[in-house]
PAZAPA-4460 file (N, C-alpha, C; in steps of 0.05 Angstrom, whole numbers, plus 32768, in hexadecimal, padded with zeros to 4 digits):
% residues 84
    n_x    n_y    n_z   ca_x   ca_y   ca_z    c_x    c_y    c_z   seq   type   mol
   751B   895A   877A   751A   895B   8797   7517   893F   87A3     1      X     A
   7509   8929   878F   7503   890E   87A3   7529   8906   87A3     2      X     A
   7536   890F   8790   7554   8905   878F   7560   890C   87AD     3      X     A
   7558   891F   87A6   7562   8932   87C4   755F   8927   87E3     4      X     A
   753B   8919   87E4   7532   8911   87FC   7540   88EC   87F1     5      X     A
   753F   88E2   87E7   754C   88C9   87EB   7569   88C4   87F4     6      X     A
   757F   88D5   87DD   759A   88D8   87E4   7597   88D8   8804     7      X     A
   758A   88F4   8812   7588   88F8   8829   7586   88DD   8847     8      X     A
   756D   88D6   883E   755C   88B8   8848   7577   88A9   8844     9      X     A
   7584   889F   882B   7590   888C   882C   75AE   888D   883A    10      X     A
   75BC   88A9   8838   75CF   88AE   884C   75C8   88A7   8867    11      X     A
   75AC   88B1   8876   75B1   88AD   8893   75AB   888D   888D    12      X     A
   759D   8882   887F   759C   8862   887F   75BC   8853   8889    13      X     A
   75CF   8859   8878   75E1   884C   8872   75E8   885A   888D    14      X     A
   75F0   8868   88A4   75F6   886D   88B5   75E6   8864   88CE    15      X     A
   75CA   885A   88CB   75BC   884C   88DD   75CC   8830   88DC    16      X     A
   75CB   882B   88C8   75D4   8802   88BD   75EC   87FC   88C0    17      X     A
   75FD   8816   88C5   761B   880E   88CB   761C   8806   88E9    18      X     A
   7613   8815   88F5   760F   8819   8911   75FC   87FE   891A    19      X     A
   75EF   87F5   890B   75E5   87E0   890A   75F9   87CC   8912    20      X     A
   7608   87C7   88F9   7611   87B2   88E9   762B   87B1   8910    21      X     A
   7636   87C7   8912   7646   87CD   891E   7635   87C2   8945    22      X     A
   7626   87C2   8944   7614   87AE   8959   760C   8799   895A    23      X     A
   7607   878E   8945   7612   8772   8941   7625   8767   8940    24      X     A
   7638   8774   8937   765B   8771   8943   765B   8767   895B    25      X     A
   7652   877D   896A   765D   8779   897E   763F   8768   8992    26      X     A
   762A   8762   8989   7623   874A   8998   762B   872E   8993    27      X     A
   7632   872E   897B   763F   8712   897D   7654   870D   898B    28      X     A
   7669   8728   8991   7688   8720   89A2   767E   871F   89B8    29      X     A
   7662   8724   89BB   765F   872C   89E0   7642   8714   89E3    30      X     A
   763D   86FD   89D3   7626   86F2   89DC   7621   86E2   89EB    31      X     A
   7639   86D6   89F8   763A   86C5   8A14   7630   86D7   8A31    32      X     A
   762A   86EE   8A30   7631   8706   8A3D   760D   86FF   8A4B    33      X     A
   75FF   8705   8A2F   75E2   8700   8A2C   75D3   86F4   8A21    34      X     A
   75C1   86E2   8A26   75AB   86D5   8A15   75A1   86D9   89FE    35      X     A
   7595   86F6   8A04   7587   870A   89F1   7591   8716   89E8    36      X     A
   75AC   871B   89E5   75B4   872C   89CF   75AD   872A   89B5    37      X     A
   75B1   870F   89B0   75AB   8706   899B   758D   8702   898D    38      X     A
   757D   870A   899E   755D   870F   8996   755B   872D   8997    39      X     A
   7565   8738   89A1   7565   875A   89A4   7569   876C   8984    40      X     A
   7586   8757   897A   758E   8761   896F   757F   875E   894F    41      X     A
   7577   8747   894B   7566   8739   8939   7555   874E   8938    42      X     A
   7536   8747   8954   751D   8762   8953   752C   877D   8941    43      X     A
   754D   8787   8950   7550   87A0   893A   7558   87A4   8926    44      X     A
   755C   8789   8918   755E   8788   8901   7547   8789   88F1    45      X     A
   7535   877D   88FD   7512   8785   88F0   750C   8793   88EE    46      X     A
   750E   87A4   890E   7506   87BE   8909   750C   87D0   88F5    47      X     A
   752D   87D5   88F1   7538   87E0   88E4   752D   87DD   88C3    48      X     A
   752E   87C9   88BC   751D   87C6   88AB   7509   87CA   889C    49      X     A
   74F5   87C8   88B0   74D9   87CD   88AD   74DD   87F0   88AD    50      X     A
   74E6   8807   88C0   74EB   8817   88BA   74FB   881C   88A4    51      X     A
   7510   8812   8899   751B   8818   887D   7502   881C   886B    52      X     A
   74F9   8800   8866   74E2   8803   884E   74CE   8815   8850    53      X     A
   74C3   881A   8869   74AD   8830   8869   74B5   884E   886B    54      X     A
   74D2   884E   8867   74D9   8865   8868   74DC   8879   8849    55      X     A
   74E6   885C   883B   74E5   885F   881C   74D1   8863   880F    56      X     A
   74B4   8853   881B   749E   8854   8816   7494   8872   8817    57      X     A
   749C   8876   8836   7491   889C   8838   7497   88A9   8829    58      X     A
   74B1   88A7   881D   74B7   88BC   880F   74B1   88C1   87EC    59      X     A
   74AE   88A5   87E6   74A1   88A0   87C7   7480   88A5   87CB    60      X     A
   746C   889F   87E1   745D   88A3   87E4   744F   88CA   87E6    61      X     A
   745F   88D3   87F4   745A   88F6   87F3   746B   8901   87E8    62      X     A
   7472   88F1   87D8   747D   8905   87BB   7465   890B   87AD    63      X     A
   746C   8926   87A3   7454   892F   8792   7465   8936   8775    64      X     A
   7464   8929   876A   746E   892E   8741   7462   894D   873A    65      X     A
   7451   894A   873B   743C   8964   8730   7447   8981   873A    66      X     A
   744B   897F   8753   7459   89A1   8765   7469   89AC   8758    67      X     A
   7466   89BD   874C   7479   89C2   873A   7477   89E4   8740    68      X     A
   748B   89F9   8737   748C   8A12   8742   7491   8A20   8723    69      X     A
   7471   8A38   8727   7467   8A46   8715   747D   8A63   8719    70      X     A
   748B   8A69   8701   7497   8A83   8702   748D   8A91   86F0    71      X     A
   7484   8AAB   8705   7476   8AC7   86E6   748E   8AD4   86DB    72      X     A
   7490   8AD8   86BF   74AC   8AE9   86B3   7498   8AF6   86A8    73      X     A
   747B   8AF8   86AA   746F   8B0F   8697   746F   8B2D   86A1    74      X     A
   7476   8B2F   86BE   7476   8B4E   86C3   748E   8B58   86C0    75      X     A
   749F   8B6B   86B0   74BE   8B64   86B6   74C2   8B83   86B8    76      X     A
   74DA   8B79   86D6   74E2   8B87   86E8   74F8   8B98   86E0    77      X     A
   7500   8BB6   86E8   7511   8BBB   86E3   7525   8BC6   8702    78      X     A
   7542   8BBE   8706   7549   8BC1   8721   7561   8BD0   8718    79      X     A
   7556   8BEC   8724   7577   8C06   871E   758C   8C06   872D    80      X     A
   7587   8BFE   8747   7597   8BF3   8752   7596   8BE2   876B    81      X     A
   75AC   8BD3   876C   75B0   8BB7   8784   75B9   8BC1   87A1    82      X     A
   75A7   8BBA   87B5   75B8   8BB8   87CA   75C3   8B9B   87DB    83      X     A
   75D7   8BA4   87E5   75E9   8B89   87ED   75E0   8B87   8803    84      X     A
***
């Protein structure tokens, strides 16, 4: 399951950072426009960041190894018939 929650995490990642990457694009074609674009864009690159890693963190952090799921096969069942 942690395969499961990372793959997950790391898809929307790569879809945050494109979108990213794709804003920085376009503040550089547009930085005569504004001062601050160029500090805006930086801060969200930290941000982004700093959220990346603590996001990875969350998820290696409340992983639990141990949870594991107990099945009884000692009572055994007999089923005469199925309904659909």
């Amino acid at each position: 399951m942690l395969l499961v929650y990372l793959g997950i995490y790391t898809f929307w990642l790569v879809v945050v950072w494109a979108l990213f990457i794709v804003s920085k694009i376009h503040a550089y074609k547009f930085k005569n426009f504004s001062h601050n674009i160029v500090r805006v864009t930086n801060l969200l690159f930290t941000f982004l960041l700093l959220l990346s890693i603590l996001g990875y963190l969350f998820i290696f952090m409340n992983y639990d190894y141990k949870e594991t799921v107990q099945l009884d096969f000692s009572e055994k069942k007999h089923f005469s018939e199925v309904d659909y």
